[in-house]
C-alpha positions in Angstrom: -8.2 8.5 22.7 -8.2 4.6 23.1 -5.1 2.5 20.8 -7.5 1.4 18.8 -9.3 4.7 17.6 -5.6 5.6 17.5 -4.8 2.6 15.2 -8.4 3.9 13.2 -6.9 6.9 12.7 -3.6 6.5 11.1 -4.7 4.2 8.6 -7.7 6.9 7.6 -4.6 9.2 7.4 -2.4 6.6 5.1 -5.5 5.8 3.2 -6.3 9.2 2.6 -2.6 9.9 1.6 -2.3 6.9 -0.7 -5.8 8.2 -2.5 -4.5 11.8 -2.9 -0.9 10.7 -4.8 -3.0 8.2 -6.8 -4.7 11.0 -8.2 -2.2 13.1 -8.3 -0.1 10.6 -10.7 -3.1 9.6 -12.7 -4.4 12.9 -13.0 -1.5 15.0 -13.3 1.3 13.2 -14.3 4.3 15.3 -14.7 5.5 15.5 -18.0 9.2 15.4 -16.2 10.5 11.9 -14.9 12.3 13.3 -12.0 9.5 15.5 -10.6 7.2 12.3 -10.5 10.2 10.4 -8.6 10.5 13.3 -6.1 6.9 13.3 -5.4 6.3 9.4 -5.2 9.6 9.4 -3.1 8.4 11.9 -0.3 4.7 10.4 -0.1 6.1 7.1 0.1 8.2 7.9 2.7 5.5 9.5 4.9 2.8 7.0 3.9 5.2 4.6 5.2 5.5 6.3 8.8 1.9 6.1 8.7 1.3 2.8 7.9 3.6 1.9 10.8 2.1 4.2 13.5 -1.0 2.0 12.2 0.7 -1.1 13.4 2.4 0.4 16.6 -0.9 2.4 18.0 -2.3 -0.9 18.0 -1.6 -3.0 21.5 -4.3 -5.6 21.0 -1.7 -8.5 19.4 -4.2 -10.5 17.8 -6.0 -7.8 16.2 -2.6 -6.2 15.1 -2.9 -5.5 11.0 0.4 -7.1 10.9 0.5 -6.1 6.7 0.8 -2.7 7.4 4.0 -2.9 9.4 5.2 -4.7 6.5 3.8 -2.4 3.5 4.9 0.8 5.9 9.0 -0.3 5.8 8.4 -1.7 2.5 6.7 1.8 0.9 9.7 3.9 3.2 12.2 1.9 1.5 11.3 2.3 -1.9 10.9 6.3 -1.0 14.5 6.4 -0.1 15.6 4.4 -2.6 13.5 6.4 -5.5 14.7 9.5 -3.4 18.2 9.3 -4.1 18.9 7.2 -6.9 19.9 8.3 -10.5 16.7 8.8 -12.8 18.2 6.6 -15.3 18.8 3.8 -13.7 15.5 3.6 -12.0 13.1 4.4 -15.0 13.5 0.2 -15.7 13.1 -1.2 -12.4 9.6 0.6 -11.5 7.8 -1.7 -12.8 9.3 -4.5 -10.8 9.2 -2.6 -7.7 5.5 -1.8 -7.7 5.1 -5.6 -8.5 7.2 -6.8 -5.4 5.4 -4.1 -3.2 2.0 -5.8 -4.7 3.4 -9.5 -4.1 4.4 -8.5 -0.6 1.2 -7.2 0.7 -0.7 -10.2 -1.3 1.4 -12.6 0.8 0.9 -10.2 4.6 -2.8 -9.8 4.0 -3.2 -13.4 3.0 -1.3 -15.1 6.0 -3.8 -12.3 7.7 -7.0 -14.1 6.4 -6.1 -17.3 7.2 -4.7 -16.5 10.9 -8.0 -14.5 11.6 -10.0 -17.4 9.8 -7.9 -19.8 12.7 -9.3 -17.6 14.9 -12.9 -18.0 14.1 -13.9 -14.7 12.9 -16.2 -14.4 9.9 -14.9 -11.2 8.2 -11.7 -12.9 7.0 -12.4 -13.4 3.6 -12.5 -9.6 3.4 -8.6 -9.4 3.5 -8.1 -12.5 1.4 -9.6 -10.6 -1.4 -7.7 -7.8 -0.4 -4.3 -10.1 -1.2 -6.3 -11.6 -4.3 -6.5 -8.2 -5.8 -2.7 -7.3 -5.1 -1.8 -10.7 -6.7 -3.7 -9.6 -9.7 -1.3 -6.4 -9.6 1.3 -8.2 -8.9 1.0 -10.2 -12.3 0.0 -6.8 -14.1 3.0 -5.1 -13.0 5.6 -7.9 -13.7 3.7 -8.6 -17.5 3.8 -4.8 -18.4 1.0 -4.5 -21.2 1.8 -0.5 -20.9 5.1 0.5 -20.9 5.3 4.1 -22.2 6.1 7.0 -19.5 2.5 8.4 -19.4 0.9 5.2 -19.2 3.2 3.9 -16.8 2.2 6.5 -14.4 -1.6 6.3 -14.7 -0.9 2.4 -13.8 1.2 3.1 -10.2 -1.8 6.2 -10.1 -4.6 3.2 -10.2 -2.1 1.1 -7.9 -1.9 3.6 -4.8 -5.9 3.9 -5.7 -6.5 0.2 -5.1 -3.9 0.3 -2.2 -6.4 3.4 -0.5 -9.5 1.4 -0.7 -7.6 -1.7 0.5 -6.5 0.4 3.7 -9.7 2.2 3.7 -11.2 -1.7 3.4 -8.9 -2.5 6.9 -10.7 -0.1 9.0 -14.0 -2.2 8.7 -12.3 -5.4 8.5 -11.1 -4.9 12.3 -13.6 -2.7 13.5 -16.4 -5.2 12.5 -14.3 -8.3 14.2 -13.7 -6.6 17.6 -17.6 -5.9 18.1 
């Protein structure tokens, strides 16, 4: 299997991973705060490995998807922090961490755009609007229209949705620029 199918193929898998929690929280969200945590914690933390097995299966440097890297340590962090922190002290700070995750890939997949656009490739406004819609996240997250438990969930649910079609979104933004 060539790197690049490689590369294909863990982001399918971290896509496909992102899109199955997102459901799961926004279909099923637990009525207990700590069994969310625990879930979110464990898929974050394995989403993360593939997100950076993305990145690393990927020798071509200037086709690297260099936000992936980023979201994969960032997404494997806030797993082990979720993971073993107390439930109280993290039920307040959600919010903000799903808006810094958003801000952080905004800011990756926008420096993306515009090296590609350097480059001269014509699919680069596919991942600005990629980094648009996380800014838009970003500002949802930090103003916090919904702030009840149930509701809260259903918004990180919709979240890890957007963030699978985004990473679904990055396997035709490359594939279409190397041919």
């Amino acid at each position: 299997m060539n790197k690049h199918k490689a590369s294909g193929l863990f982001i399918f898998i971290a896509g496909l991973l992102t899109m199955v929690l997102g459901l799961f929280l926004v279909v099923f969200p637990a009525e207990k705060y700590s069994a969310n945590i625990h879930v979110m914690s464990l898929g974050f933390i394995v989403i993360g490995f593939f997100y950076i097995m993305t990145f690393v299966a990927n020798k071509k440097l200037q086709f690297r998807p260099g936000w992936t890297l980023q979201q994969g340590f960032y997404m494997i962090i806030i797993g082990v922090l979720c993971l073993f922190s107390y439930d109280n002290e993290l039920s307040d700070s959600m919010n903000f961490f799903f808006a810094m995750w958003a801000l952080s890939c905004a800011t990756a997949q926008i420096a993306a755009s515009v090296q590609i656009r350097s480059l001269e490739y014509t699919k680069w406004w596919r991942i600005l609007i990629c980094g648009i819609v996380n800014i838009l996240c970003f500002v949802y997250f930090i103003i916090d229209p919904l702030s009840d438990f149930i509701t809260l969930y259903i918004s990180f649910g919709a979240y890890l949705i957007i963030s699978s079609v985004i990473c679904f979104s990055e396997l035709f933004n490359y594939n279409t620029t190397l041919n």
